[in-house]
N, CA, C and O atoms as a CHARMM CRD file, in Angstrom:
* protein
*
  328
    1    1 UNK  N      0.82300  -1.18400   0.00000 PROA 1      0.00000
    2    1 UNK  CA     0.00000   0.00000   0.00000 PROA 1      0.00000
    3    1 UNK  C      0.87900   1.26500   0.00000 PROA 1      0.00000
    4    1 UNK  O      0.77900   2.15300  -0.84700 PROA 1      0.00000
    5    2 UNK  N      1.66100   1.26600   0.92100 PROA 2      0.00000
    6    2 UNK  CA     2.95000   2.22100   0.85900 PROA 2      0.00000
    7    2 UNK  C      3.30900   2.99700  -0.49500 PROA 2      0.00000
    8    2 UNK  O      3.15400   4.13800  -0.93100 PROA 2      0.00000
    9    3 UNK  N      3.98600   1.53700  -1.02700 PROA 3      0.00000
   10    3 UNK  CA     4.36800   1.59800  -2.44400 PROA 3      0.00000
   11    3 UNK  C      3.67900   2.09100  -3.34600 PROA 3      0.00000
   12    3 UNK  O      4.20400   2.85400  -4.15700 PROA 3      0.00000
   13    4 UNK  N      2.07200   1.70600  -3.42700 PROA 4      0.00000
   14    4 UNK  CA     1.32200   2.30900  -4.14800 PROA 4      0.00000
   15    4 UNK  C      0.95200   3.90800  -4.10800 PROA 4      0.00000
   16    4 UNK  O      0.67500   4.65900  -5.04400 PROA 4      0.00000
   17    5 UNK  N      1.03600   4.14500  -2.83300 PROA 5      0.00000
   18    5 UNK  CA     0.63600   5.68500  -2.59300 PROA 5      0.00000
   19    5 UNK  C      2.31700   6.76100  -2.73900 PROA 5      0.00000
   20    5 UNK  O      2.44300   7.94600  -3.04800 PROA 5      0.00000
   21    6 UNK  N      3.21300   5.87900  -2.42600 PROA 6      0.00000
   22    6 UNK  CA     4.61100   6.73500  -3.27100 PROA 6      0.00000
   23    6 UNK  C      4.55000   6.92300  -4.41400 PROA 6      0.00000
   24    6 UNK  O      5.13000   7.90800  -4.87000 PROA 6      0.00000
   25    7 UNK  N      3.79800   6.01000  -5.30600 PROA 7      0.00000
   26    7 UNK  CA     3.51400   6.15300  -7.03900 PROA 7      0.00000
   27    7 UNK  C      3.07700   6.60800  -7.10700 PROA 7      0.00000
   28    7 UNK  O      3.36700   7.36700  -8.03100 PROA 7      0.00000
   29    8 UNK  N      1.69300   6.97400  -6.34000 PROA 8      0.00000
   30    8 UNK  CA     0.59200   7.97000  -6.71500 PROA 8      0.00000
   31    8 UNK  C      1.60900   9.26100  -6.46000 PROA 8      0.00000
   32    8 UNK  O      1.91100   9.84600  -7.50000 PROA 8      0.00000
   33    9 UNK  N      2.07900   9.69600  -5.45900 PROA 9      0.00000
   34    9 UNK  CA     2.80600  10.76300  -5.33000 PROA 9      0.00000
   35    9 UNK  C      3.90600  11.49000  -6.22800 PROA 9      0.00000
   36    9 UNK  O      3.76400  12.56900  -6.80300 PROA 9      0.00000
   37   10 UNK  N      4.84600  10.80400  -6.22600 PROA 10     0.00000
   38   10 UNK  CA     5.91700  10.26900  -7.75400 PROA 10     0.00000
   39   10 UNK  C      5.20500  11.01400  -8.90300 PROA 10     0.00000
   40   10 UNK  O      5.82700  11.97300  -9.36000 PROA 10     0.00000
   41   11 UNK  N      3.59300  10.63300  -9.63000 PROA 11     0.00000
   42   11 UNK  CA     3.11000  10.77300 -10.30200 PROA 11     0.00000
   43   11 UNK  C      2.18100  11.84600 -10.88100 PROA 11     0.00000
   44   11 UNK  O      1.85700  11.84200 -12.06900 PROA 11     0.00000
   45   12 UNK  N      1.70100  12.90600  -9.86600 PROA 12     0.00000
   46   12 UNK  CA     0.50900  13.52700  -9.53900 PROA 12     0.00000
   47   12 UNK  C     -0.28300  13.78900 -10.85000 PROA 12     0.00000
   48   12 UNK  O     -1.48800  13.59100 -11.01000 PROA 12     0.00000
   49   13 UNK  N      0.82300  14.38900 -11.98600 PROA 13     0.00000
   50   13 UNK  CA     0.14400  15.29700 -13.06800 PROA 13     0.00000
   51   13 UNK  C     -0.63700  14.20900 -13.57900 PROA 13     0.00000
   52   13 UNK  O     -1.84600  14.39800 -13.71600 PROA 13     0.00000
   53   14 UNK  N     -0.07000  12.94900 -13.92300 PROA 14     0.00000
   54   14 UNK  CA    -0.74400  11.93600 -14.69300 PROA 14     0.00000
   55   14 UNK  C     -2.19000  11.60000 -13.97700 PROA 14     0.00000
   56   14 UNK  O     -3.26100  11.64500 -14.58200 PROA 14     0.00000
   57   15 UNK  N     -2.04100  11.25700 -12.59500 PROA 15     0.00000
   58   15 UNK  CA    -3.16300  11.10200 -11.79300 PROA 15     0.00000
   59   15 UNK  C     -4.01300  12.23700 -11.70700 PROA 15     0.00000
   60   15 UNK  O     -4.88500  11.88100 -10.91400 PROA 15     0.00000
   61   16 UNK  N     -4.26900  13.44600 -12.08200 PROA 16     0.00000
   62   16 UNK  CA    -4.80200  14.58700 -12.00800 PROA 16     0.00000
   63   16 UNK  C     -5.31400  14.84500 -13.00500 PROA 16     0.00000
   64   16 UNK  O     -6.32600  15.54200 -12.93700 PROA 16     0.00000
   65   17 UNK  N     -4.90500  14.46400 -14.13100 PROA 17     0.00000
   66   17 UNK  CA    -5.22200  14.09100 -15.70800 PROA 17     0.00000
   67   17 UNK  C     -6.52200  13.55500 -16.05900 PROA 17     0.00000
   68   17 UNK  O     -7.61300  14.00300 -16.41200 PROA 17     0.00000
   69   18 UNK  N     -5.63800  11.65900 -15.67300 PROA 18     0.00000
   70   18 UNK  CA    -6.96100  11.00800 -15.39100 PROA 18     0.00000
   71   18 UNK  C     -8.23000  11.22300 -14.69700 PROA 18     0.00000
   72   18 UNK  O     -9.27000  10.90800 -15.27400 PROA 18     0.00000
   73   19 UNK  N     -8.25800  11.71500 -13.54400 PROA 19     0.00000
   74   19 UNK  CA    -9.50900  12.07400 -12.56600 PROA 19     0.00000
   75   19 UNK  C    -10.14000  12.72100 -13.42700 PROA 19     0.00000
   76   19 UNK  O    -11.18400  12.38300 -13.98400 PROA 19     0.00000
   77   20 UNK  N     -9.46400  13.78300 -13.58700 PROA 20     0.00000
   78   20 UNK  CA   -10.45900  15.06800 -14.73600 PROA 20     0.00000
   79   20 UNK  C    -10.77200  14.07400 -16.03800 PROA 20     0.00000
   80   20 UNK  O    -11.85000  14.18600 -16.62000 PROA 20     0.00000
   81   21 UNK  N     -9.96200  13.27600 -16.39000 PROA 21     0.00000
   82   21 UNK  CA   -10.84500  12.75700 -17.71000 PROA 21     0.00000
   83   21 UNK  C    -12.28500  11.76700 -16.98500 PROA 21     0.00000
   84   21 UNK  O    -13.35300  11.57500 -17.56600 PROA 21     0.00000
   85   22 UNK  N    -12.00200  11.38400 -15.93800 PROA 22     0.00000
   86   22 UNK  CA   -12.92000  10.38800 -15.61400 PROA 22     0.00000
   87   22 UNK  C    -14.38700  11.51100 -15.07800 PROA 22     0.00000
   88   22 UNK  O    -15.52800  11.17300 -15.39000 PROA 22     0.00000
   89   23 UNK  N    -14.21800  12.37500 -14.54200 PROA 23     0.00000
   90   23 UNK  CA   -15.06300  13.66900 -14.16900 PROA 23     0.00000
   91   23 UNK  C    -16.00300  13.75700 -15.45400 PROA 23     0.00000
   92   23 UNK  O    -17.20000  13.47700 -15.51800 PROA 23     0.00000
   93   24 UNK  N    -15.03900  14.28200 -16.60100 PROA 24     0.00000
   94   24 UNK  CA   -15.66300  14.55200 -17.98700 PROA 24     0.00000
   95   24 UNK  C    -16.40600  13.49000 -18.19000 PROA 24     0.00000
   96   24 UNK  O    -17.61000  13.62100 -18.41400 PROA 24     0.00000
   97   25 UNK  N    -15.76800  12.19300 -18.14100 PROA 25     0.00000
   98   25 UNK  CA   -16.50400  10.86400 -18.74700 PROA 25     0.00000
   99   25 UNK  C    -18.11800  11.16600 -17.83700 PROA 25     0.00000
  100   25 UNK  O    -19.25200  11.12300 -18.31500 PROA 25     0.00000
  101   26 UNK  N    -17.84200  11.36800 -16.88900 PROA 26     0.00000
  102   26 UNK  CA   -19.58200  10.83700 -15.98000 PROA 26     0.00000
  103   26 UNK  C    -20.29800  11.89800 -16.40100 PROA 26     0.00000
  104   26 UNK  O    -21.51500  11.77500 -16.53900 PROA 26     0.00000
  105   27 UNK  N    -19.66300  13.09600 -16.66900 PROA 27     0.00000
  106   27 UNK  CA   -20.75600  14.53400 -16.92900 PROA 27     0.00000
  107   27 UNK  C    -21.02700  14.20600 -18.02100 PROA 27     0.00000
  108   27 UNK  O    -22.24200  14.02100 -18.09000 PROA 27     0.00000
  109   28 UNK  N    -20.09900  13.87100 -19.76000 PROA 28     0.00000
  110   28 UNK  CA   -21.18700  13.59000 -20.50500 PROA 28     0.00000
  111   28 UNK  C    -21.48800  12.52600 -20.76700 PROA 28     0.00000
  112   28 UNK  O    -21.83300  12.48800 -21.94800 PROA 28     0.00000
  113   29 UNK  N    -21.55400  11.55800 -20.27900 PROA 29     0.00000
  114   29 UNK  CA   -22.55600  10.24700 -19.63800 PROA 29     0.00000
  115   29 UNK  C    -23.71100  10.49800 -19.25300 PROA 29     0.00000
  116   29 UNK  O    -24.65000   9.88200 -19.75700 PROA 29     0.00000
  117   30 UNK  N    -23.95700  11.62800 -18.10000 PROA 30     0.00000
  118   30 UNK  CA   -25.17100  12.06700 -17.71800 PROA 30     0.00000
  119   30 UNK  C    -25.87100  12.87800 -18.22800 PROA 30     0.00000
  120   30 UNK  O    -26.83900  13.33200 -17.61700 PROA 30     0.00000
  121   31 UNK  N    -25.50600  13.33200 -19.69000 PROA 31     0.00000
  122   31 UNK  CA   -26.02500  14.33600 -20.24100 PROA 31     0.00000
  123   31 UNK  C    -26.75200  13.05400 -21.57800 PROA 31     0.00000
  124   31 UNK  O    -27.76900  13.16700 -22.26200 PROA 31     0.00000
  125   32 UNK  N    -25.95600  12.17100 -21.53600 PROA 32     0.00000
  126   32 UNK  CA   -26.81200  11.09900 -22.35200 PROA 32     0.00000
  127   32 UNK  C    -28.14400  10.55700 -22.03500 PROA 32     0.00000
  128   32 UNK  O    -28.96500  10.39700 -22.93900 PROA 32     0.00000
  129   33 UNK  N    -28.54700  10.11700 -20.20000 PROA 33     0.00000
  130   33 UNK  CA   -29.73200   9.38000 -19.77500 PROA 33     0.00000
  131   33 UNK  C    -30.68000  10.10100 -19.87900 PROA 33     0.00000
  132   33 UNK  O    -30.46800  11.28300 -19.60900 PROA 33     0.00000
  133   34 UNK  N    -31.60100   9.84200 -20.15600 PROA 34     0.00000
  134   34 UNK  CA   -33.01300   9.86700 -20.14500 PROA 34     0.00000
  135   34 UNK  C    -33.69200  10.49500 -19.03000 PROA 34     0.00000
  136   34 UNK  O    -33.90900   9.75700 -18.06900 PROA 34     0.00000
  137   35 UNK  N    -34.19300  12.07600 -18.92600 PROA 35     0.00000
  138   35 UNK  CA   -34.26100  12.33700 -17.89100 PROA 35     0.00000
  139   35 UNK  C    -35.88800  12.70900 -17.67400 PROA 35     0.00000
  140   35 UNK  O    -36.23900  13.62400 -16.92900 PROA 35     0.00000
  141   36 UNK  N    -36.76900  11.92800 -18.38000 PROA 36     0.00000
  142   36 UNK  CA   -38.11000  12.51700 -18.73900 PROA 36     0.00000
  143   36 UNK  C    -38.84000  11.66400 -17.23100 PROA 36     0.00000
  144   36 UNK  O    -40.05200  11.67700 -17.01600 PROA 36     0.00000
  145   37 UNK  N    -37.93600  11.04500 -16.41500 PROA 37     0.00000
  146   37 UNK  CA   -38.95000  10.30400 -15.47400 PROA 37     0.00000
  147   37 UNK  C    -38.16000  10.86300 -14.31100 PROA 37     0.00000
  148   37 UNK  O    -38.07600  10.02700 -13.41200 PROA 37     0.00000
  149   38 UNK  N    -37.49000  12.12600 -14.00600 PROA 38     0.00000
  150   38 UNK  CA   -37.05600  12.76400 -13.21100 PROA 38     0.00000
  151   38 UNK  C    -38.21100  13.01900 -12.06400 PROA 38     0.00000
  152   38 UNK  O    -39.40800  13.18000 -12.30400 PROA 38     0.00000
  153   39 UNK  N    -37.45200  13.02000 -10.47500 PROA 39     0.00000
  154   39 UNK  CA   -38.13200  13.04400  -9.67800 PROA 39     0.00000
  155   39 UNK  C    -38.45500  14.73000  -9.35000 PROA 39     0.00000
  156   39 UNK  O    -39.54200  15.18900  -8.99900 PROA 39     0.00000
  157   40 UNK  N    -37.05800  15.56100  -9.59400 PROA 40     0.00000
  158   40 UNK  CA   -36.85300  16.80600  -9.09200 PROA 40     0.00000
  159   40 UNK  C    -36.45900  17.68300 -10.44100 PROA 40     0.00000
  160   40 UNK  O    -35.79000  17.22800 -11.36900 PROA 40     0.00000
  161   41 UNK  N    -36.96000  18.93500 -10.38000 PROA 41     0.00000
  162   41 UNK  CA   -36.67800  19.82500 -11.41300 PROA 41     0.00000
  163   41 UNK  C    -35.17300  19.95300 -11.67000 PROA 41     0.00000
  164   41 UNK  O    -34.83100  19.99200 -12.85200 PROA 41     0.00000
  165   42 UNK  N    -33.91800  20.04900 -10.41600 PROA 42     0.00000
  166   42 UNK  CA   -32.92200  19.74800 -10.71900 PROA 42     0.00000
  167   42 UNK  C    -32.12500  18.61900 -11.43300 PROA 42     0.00000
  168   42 UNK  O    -31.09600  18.70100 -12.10300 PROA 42     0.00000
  169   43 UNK  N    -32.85200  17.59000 -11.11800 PROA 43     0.00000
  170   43 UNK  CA   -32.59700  16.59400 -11.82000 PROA 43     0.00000
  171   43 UNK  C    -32.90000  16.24800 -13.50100 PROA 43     0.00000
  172   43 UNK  O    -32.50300  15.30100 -14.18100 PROA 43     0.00000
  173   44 UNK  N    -33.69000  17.31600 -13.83000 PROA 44     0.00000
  174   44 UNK  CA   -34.41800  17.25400 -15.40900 PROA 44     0.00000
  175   44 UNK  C    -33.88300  18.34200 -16.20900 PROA 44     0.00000
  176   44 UNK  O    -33.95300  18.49400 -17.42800 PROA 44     0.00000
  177   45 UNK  N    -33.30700  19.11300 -15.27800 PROA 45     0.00000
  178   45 UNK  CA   -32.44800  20.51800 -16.04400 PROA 45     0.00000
  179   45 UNK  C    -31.31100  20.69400 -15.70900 PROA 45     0.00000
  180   45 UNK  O    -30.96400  21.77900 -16.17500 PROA 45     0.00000
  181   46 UNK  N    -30.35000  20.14300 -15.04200 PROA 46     0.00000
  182   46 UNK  CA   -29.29000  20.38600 -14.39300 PROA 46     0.00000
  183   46 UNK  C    -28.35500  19.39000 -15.27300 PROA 46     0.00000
  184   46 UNK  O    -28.34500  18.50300 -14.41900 PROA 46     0.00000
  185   47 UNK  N    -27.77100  18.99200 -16.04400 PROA 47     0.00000
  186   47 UNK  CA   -26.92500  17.80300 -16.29600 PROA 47     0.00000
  187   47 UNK  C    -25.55400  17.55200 -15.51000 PROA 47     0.00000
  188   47 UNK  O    -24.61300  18.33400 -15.36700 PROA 47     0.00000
  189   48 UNK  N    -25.68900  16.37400 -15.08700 PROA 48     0.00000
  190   48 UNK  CA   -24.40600  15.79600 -14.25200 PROA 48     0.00000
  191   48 UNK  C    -24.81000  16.38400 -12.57500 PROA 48     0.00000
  192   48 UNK  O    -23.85900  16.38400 -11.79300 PROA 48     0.00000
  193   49 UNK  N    -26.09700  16.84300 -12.06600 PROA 49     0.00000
  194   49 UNK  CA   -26.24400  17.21000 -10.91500 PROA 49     0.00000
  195   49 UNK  C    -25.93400  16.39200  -9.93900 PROA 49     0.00000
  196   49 UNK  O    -25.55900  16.95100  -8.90800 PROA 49     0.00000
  197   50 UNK  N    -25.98100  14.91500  -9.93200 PROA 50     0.00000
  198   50 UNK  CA   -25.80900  14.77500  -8.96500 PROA 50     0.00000
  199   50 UNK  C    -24.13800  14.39300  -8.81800 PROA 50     0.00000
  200   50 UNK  O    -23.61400  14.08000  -7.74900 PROA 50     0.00000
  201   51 UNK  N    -23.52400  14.47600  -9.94500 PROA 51     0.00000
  202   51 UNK  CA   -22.13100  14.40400  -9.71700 PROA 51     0.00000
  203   51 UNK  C    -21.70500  15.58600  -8.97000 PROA 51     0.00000
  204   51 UNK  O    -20.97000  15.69200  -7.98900 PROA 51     0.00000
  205   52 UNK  N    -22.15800  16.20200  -9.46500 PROA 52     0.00000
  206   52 UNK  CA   -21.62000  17.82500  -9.12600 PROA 52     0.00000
  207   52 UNK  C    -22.09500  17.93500  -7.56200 PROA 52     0.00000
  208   52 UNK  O    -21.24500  18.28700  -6.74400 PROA 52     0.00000
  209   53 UNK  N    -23.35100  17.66000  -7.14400 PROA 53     0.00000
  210   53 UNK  CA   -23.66400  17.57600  -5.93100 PROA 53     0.00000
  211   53 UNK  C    -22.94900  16.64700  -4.90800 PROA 53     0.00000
  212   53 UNK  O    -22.76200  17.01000  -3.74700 PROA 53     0.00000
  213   54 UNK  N    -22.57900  15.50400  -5.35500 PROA 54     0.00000
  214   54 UNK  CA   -21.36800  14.63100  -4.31500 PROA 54     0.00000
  215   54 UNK  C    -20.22400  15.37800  -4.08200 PROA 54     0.00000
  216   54 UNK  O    -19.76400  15.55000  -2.95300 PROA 54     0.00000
  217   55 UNK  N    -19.55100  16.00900  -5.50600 PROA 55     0.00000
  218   55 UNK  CA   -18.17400  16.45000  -5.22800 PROA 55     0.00000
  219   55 UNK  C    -18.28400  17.58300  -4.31500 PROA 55     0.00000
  220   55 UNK  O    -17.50000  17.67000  -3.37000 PROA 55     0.00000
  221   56 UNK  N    -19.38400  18.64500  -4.55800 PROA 56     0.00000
  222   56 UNK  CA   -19.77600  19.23700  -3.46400 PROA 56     0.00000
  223   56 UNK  C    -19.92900  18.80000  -1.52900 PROA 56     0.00000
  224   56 UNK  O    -19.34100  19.13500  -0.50000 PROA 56     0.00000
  225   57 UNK  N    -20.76300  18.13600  -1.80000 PROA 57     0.00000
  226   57 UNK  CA   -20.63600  17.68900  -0.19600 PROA 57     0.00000
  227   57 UNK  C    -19.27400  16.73600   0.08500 PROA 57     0.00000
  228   57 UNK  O    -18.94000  16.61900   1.26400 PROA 57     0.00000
  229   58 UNK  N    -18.49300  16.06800  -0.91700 PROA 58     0.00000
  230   58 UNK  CA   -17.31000  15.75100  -0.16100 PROA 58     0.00000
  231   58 UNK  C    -16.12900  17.18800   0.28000 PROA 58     0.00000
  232   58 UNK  O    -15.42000  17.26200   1.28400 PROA 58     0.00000
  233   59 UNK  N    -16.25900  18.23100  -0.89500 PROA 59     0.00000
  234   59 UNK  CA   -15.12700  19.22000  -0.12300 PROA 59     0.00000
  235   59 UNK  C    -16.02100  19.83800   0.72000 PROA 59     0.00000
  236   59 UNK  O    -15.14300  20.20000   1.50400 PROA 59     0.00000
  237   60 UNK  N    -16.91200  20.21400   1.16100 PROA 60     0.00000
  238   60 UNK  CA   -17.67600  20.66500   2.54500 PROA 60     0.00000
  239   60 UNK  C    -17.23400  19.69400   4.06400 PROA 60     0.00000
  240   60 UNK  O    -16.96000  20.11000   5.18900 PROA 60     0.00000
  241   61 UNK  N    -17.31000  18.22400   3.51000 PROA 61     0.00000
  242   61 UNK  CA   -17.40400  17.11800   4.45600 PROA 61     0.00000
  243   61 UNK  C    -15.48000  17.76400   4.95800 PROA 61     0.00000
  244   61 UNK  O    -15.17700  18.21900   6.06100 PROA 61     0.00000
  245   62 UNK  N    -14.53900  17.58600   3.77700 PROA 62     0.00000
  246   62 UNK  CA   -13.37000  17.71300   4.35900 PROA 62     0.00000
  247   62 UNK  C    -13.01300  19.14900   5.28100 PROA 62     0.00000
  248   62 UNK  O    -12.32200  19.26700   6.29200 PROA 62     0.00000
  249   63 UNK  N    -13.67900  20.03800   4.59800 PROA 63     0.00000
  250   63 UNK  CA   -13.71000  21.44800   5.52100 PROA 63     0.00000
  251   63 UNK  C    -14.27000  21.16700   6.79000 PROA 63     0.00000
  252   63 UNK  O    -13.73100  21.63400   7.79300 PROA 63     0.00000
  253   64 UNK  N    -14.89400  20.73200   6.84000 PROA 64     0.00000
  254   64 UNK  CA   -16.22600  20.44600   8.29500 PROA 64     0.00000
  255   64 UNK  C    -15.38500  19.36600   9.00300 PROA 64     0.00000
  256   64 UNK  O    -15.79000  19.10600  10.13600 PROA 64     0.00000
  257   65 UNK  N    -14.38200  18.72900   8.61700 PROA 65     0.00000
  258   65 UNK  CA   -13.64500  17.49400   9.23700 PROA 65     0.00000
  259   65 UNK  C    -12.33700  18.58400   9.68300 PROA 65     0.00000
  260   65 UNK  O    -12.00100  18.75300  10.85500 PROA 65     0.00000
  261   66 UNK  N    -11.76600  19.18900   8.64900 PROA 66     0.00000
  262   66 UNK  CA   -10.49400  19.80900   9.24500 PROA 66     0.00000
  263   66 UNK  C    -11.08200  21.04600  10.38000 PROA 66     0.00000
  264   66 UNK  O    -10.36900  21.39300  11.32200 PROA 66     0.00000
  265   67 UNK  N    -11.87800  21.39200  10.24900 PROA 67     0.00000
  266   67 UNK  CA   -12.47500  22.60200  11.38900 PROA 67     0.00000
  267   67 UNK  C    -12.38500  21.48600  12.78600 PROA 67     0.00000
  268   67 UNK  O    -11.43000  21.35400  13.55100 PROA 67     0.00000
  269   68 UNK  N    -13.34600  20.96000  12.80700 PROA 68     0.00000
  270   68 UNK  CA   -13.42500  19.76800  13.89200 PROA 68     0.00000
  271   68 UNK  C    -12.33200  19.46900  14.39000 PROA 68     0.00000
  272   68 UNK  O    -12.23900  19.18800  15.58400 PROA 68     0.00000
  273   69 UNK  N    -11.30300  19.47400  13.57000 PROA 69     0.00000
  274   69 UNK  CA   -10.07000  18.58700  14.48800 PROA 69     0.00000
  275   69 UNK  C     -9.12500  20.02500  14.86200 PROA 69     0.00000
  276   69 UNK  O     -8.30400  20.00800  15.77900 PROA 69     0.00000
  277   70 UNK  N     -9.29100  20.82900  14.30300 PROA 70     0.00000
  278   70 UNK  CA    -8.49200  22.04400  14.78300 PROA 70     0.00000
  279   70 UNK  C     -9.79500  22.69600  16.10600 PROA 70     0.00000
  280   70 UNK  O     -9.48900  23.55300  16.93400 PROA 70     0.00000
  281   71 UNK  N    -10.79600  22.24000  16.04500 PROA 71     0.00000
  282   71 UNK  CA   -11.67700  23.01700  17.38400 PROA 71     0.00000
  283   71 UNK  C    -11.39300  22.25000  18.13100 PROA 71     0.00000
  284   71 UNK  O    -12.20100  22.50800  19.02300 PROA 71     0.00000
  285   72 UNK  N    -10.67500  21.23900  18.56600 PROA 72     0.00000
  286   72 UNK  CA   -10.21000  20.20500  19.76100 PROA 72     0.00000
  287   72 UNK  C    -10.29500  18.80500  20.09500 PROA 72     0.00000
  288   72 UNK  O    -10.01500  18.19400  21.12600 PROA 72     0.00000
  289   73 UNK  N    -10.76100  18.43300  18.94400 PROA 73     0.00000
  290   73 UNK  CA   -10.35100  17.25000  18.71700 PROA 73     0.00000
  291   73 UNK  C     -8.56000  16.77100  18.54400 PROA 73     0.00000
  292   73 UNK  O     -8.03900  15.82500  19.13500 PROA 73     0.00000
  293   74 UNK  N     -8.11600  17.37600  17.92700 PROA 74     0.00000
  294   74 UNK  CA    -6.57000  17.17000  17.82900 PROA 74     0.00000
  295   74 UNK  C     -5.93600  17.85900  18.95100 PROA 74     0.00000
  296   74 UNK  O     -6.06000  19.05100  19.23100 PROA 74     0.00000
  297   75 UNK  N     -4.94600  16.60100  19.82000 PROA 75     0.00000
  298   75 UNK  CA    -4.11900  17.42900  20.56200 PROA 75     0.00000
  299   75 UNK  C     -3.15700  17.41100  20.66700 PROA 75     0.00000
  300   75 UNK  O     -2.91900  16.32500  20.13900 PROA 75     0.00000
  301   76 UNK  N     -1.87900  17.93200  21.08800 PROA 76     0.00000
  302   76 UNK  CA    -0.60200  18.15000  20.74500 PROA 76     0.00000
  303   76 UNK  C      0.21700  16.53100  20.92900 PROA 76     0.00000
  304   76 UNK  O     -0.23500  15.44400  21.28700 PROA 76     0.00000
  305   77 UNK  N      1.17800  16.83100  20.63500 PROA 77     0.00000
  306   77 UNK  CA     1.95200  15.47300  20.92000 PROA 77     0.00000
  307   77 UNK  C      2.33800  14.91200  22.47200 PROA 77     0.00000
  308   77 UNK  O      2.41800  13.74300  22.85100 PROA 77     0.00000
  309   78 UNK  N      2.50000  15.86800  23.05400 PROA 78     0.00000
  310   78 UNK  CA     2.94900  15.15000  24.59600 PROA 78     0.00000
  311   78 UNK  C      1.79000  15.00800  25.25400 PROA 78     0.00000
  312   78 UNK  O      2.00500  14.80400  26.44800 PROA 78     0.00000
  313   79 UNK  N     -0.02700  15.04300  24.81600 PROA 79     0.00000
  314   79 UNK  CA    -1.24200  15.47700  25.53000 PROA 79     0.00000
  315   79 UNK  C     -0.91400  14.63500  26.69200 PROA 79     0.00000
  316   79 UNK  O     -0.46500  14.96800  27.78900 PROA 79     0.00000
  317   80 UNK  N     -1.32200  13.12600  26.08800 PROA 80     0.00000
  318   80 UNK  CA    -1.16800  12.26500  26.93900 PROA 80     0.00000
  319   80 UNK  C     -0.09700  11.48200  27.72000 PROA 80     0.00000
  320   80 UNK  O     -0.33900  10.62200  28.56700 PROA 80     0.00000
  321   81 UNK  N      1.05300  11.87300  27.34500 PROA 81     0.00000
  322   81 UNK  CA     1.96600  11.62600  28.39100 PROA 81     0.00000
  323   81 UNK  C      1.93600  12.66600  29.25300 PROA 81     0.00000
  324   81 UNK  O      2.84500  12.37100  30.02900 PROA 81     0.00000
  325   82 UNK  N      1.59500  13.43500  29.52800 PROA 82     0.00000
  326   82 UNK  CA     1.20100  14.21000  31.16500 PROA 82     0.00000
  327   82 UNK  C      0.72700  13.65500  32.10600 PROA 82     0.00000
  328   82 UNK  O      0.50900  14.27800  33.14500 PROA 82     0.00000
């Protein structure tokens, strides 16, 4: 696993590449389905919404995770040896 995540590192531009091509792939993928049995108006006019809506709540989720651990959840290195 190590190894694998030094490659990923080693690598970034290529891996940064790909993602964005794979991004593109699902947006116009979703601009292909059939959206006439849509539940929500966003969903019938929006193309790729709900992609766009995950990637959304995951960088919120990581903001809302790094706040959390800087409001006191994280504590210094010697906490617990005191």
């Amino acid at each position: 696993m190590i190894q694998f995540i030094d490659y990923l590192r080693e690598h970034q531009r290529g891996v940064r590449y790909c993602l964005y091509g794979i991004m593109a792939a699902v947006l116009i993928w979703s601009i292909t389905v059939d959206t006439s049995h849509a539940h929500t108006w966003v969903e019938k006019h929006i193309p790729g919404f709900w992609s766009i809506f995950a990637i959304g709540s995951c960088i919120v989720l990581i903001f809302f995770a790094r706040w959390l651990a800087r409001a006191g959840v994280e504590r210094e290195e010697g906490y617990y040896d005191n």
